[in-house]
DRENFIBA-227205 format. One line per 10 residues: number of its first residue (from 1); their letters; for each residue x, z, y of C-alpha. Coordinates in steps of 0.02 Angstrom, whole numbers. Layout:
<atoms>
NUM = A = X:Z:Y; ... $
</atoms>
This chain:
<atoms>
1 = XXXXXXXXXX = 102:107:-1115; 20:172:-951; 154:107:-809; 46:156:-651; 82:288:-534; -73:322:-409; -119:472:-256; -260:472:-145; -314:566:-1; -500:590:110 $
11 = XXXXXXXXXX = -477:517:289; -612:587:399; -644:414:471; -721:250:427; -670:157:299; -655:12:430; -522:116:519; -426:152:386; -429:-63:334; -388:-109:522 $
21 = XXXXXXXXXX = -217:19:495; -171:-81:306; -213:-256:401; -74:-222:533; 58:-261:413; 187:-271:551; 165:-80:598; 148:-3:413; 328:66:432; 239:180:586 $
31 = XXXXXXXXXX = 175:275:448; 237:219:285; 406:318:294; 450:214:128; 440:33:208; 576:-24:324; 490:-176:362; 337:-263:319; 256:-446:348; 139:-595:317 $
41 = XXXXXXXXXX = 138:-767:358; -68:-742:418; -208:-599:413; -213:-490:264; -307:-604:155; -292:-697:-35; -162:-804:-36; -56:-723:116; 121:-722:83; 264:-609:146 $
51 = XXXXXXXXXX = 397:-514:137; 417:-329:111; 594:-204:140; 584:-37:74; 675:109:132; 802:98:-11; 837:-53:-112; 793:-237:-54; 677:-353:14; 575:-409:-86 $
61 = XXXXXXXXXX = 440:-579:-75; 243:-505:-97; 79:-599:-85; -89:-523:-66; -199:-566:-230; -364:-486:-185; -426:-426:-30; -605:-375:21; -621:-287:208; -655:-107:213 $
71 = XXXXXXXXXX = -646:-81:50; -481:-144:-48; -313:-254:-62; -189:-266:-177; -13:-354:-172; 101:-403:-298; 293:-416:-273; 394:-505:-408; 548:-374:-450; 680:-408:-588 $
81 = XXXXXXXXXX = 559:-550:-664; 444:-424:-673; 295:-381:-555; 245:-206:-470; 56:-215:-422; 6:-108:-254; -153:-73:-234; -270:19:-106; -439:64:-105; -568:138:-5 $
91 = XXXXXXXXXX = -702:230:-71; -839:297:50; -837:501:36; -898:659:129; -914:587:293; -761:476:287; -664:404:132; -552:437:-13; -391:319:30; -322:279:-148 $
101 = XXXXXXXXXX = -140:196:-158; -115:151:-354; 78:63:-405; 83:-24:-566; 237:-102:-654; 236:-256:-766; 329:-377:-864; 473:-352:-956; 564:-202:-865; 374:-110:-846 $
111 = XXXXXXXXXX = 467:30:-916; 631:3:-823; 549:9:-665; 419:143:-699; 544:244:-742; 678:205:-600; 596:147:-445; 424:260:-506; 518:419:-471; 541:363:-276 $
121 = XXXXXXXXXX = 377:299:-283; 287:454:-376; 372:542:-231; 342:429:-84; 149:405:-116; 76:565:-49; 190:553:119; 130:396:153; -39:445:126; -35:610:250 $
131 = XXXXXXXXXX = 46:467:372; -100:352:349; -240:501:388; -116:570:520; -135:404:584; -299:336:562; -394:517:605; -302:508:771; -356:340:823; -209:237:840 $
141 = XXXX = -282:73:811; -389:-5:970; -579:10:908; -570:136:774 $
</atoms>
């Protein structure tokens, strides 16, 4: 079965911009209105652990399993003894880029949490994403 929920959106900017924004892990609650709180023990690379509050429920431990610059990263969190997979990636598009965020549940509870925590999520995704662009497009981080 198909656990993964996934939006995306076209930034009119770089996808360099939009990568500088997702590497500032401390500030993704300034527009991701679905984290709390956000960090990692070092730059947004493999192997970089951290920790990760949402909005509702609890912190929970995530570490960054791929990671190229301007163009994707993806972190897991362990949930339940189960994992949800976030990934985001950057495709270059019109003059800017499509911004894709893509959730995916696995394990044991897959379905458990596809089905509970993916309804917040199913919501959450395309309000993040208009904060991202809103973001990004009006050049809130230094160089972009």
């Amino acid at each position: 079965m198909n656990h993964v929920i996934e939006e995306s959106i076209h930034v009119a900017a770089p996808a360099s911009a939009v990568y500088a924004v997702w590497a500032d892990v401390p500030n993704w609650p300034q527009w991701d209105p679905d984290t709390r709180r956000a960090s990692l023990d070092g730059p947004l690379a493999v192997g970089a652990r951290g920790r990760l509050t949402p909005r509702k429920g609890f912190t929970v431990a995530m570490r960054v399993v791929q990671a190229e610059p301007g163009r994707h990263f993806t972190v897991e969190c362990p949930v339940l003894g189960s994992v949800m997979r976030f990934e985001h990636l950057l495709s270059p598009r019109d003059g800017g880029v499509q911004v894709t965020h893509r959730v995916s549940f696995h394990g044991w509870l897959a379905g458990w949490l596809h089905r509970s925590v993916g309804q917040d999520v199913r919501r959450g995704l395309p309000v993040t994403l208009r904060g991202l662009k809103a973001r990004v497009e009006q050049g809130a981080v230094a160089g972009a």
